[in-house]
Structures are given as structure tokens and as C-alpha cells.
C-alpha positions in Angstrom: 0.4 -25.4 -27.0 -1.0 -27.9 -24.2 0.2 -27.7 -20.5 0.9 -31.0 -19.0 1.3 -30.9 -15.2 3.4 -33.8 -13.3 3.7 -34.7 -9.7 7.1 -34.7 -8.3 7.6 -36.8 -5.1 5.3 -38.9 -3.2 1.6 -38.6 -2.2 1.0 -34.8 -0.6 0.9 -33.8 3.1 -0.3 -31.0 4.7 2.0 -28.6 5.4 2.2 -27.8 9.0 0.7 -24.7 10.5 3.8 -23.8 12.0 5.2 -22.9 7.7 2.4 -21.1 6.7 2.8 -17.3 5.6 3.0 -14.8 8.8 0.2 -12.7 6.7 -1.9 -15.5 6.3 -1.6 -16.5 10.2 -1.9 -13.0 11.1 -5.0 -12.3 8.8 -6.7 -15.4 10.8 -5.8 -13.6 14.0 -7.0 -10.3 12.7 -10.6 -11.7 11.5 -10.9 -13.6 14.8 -10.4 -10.3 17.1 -12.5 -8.4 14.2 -15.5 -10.3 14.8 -15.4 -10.5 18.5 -15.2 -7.2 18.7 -18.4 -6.9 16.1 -20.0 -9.5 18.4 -19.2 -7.3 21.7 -20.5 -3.6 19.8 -23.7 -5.5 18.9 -24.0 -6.6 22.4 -23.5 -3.1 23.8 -25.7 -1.4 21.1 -28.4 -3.6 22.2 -27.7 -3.1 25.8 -27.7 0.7 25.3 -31.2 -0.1 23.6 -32.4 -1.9 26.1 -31.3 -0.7 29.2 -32.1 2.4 31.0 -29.4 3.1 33.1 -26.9 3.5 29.8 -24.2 5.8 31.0 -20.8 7.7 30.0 -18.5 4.9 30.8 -20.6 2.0 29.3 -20.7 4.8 25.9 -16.7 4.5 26.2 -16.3 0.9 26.6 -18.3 1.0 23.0 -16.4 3.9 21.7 -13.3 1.4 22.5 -15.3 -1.5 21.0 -15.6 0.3 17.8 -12.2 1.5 17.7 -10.6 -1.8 18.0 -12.9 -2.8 15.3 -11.9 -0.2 12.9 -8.0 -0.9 13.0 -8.3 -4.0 12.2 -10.3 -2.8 9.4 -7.8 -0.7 8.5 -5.2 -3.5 9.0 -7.1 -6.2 6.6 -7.2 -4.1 4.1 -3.6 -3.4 3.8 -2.9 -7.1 4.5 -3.4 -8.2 0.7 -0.7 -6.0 -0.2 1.3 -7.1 2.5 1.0 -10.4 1.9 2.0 -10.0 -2.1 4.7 -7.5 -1.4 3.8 -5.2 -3.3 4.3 -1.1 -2.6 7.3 -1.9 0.0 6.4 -0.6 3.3 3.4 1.1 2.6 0.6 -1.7 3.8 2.9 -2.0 7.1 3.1 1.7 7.5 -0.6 1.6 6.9 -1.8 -0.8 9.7 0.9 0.5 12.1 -0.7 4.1 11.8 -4.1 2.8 11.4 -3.7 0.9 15.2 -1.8 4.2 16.3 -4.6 6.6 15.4 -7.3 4.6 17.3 -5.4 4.0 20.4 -4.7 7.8 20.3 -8.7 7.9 20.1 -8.9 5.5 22.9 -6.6 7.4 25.1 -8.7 10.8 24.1 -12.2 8.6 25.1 -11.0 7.8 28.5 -8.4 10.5 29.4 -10.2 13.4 27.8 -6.7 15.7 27.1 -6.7 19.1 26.8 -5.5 21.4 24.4 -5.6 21.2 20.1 -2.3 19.7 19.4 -3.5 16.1 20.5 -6.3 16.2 18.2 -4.2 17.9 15.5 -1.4 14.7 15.5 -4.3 12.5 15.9 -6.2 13.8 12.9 -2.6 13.7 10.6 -1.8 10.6 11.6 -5.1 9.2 10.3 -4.5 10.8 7.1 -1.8 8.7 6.5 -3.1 5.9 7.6 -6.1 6.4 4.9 -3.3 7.2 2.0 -1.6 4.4 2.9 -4.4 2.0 3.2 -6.0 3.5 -0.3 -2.4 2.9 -1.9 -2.4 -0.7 -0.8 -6.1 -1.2 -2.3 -5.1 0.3 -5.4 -1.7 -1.7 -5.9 -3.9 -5.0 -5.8 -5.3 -3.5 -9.3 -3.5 -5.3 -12.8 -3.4 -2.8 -15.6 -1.7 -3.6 -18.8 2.1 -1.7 -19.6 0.3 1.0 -21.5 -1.7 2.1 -18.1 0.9 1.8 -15.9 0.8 5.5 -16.0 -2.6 5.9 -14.5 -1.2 3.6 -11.0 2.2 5.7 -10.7 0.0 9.6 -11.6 -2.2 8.1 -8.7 0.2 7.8 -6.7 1.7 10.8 -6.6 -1.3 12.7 -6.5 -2.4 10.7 -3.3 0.7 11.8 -1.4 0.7 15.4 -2.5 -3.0 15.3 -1.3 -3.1 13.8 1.8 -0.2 15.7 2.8 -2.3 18.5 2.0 -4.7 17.5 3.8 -2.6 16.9 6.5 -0.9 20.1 6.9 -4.4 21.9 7.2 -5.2 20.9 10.4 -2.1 22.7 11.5 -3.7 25.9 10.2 -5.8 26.6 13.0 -9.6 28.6 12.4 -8.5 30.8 9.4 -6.5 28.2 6.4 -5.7 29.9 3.5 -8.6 30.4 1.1 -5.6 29.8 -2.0 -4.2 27.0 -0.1 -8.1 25.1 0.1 -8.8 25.7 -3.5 -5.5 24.1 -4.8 -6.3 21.0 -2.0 -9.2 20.8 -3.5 -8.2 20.5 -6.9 -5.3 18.0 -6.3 -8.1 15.8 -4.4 -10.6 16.0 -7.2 -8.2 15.0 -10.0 -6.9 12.2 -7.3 -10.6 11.1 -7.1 -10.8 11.3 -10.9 -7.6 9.1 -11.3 -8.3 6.3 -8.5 -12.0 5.7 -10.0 -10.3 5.0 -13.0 -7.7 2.2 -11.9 -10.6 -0.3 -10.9 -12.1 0.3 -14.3 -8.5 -0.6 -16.2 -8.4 -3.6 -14.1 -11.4 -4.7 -15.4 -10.8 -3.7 -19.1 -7.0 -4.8 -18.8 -7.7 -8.5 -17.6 -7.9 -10.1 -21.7 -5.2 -8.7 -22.7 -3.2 -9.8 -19.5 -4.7 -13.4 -19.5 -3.6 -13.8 -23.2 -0.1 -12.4 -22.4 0.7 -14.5 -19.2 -0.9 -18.0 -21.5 2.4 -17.3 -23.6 5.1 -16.8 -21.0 7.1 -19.5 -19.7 6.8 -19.2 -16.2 4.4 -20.9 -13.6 2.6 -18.2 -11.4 -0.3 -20.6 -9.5 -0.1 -23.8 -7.4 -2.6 -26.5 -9.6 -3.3 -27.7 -6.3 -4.1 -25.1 -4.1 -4.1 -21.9 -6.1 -1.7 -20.1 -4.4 1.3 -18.0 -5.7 4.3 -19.8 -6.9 7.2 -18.3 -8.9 8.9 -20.3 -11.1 9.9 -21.3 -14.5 8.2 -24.1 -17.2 10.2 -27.5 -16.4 11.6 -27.2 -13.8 10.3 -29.4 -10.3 8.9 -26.7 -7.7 6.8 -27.3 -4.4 3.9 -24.6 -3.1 5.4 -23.3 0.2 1.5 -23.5 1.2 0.3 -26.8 1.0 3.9 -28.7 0.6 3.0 -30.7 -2.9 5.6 -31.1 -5.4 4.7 -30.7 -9.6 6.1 -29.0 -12.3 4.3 -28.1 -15.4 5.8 -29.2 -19.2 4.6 -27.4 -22.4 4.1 -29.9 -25.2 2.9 -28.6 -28.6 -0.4 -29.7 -29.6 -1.2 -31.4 -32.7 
């Protein structure tokens, strides 16, 4: 079978900014801040270095630095999910409470509360953030029917775990010895599961390839590469880069 592509319509234009994906405009605005704010820690790190009169407020302007930096870390890393739809709300939930968790830190850098329930929230609402950024890495993973298993086990074992985990720090200085052993165990077979999904990916992708070259449906711009849903015939246009085609499957001789 031989895959003959066609161009519907007239000669391409670009697509104007304005269309593009809000993931794909907000990812651009993410990166940007990232690196500033890797530009401004480097600066400070040297300054501290450098200068001898390094004191506590220029050590929380850098502890802010750092935690601007790492929610948008968090946040990029949930974006690819995001930006696929794939696991519902979790890659929002994930860079909401990723960017709630470090201005929580912020606030403690600068206002310095008192007390262990601040902390406490603070620490549980990082938790989630890591589940939920962990699920979203994950769900980027292709594994064949058969190993679908393995993603949804995963899963559940990450939010029996990090509510676990969680819950501890509600314990105070004395958790339950019982209650740290089966934490433990949960995580370790968690561990044991999500090591394995990359590896499926990996092993899966022949069989996948082969399967998708014998469907009838168009997954890919042939322009731009990027995702297009549609069916084998029928005119479509990428919502990225506005081009028209449609793709005709002629048997080969």
C-alpha cells in the first residue's frame, strides 16, 4: 500500500500567531520567564561569590529567584500533557499546585510564619504537585494494548502513595512505625512500576509503528509535523501552520 499526499487549496500561509495553541503560546511564555530567571540566579550566585557584603535579604531575593525557577519547571513539564489532553486535569492541577507551593515558600522566605501547620500544608501541597507532574510524564509514554496495565497499576499506586505521603506530615514527631513500613512498600512497588513504563515505550514502539501503518486515519501534518486527527480521503488543514492536504492510499503494484 503506497500513501499519496495532495494539496488542497492554494499556496500555504502562515498561520497567524493570534490561532496558535494556548499551550504552545504559553510554553513560549513559560521558557522565556524560565530563563530569565536562570539568567538572574546565575547573576546572584556570582554576586554572592564575589561580593563581600552578601547578606540575608540579597539570600532571599535568590531563594525567590530559584523558586520562580522551579514552577515553571514544574509547569513545563506538565505542559506536554496538557497540550495533548491527555489525563484530564491532572497536568493543570499539576502546575496550579506546583506555582502554589513556591509562592507558599516565597511567602515563608520573606514573612518567616510561625507555627507547623504552614509548613505542613506547604509540604502536602507539593506532594501533589510531584504526583501530578510524575502522572503527566508518565501519560506521554505509548505502550501497546497488552501493557496498558502497567500505566493504569501506576497510577493507582501513585495516588495511594503520595497520599501516603502526604498524610505523614500531619503525624507530628512520632508516625506510626506500621503506617511507614506499608508507605514504604506502596512507594517501592510504585518505583518498581514507573521504571518500567519508559522501558515498554521503548520495547512497544515496533509493534505500534506497524499497527498505526495499517489504520486508516491521518495522525501528523506532512508539513509541519504536528497532530492532526482525521480520516484517509478526506481534505483536512493543520490548525498549526493553516495548509490544506489530504492523504489517498493507492495499492502498490
Amino acid at each position: 500500500m503506497s500513501v499519496v499526499l495532495q494539496q488542497v487549496g492554494t499556496a500555504p500561509t502562515p498561520r497567524p500567531a493570534e490561532r496558535r495553541p494556548v499551550g504552545r503560546r504559553m510554553r513560549r511564555i513559560g521558557l522565556g520567564v524560565f530563563f530569565a530567571s536562570v539568567a538572574l540566579n546565575a547573576a546572584l550566585g556570582i554576586y554572592a561569590l564575589l561580593s563581600p557584603d552578601w547578606g540575608e535579604t540579597q539570600g532571599k531575593i535568590l531563594g525567590t529567584s530559584l523558586c520562580v525557577t522551579g514552577a515553571i519547571l514544574l509547569a513545563l513539564a506538565c505542559e506536554p500533557a496538557w497540550e495533548r489532553g491527555l489525563l484530564g486535569p491532572v497536568p493543570h492541577a499539576g502546575a496550579l499546585l506546583g506555582v502554589i507551593g513556591f509562592v507558599l515558600v516565597i511567602v515563608a522566605v520573606w514573612a518567616e510564619p510561625s507555627g507547623d501547620t504552614y509548613g505542613r500544608v506547604t509540604s502536602s501541597i507539593f506532594v501533589a504537585a510531584v504526583a501530578c507532574v510524575i502522572a503527566s510524564l508518565l501519560s506521554l509514554a505509548r505502550l501497546a494494548p497488552p501493557h496498558h496495565w502497567v500505566f493504569l497499576a501506576t497510577l493507582a499506586l501513585l495516588g495511594v502513595g503520595a497520599t501516603m505521603l502526604g498524610v505523614t506530615f500531619w503525624f507530628g514527631d512520632d508516625p506510626n512505625e506500621t503506617y511507614l513500613r506499608a508507605m514504604g512498600v506502596v512507594l517501592i512497588v510504585l518505583a518498581a512500576f514507573a521504571v518500567s513504563i519508559p522501558v515498554l515505550h521503548w520495547l512497544d514502539r515496533g509493534s505500534l509503528a506497524v499497527a498505526e501503518a495499517t489504520t486508516e486515519d491521518v495522525r501528523f501534518c506532512p508539513h509541519c509535523g504536528s497532530k492532526v486527527m482525521g480520516e484517509i480521503g478526506t481534505a483536512l488543514e493543520c490548525g498549526r501552520c493553516g495548509r490544506g492536504f489530504s492523504v489517498s492510499s493507492n495499492a502498490s503494484t
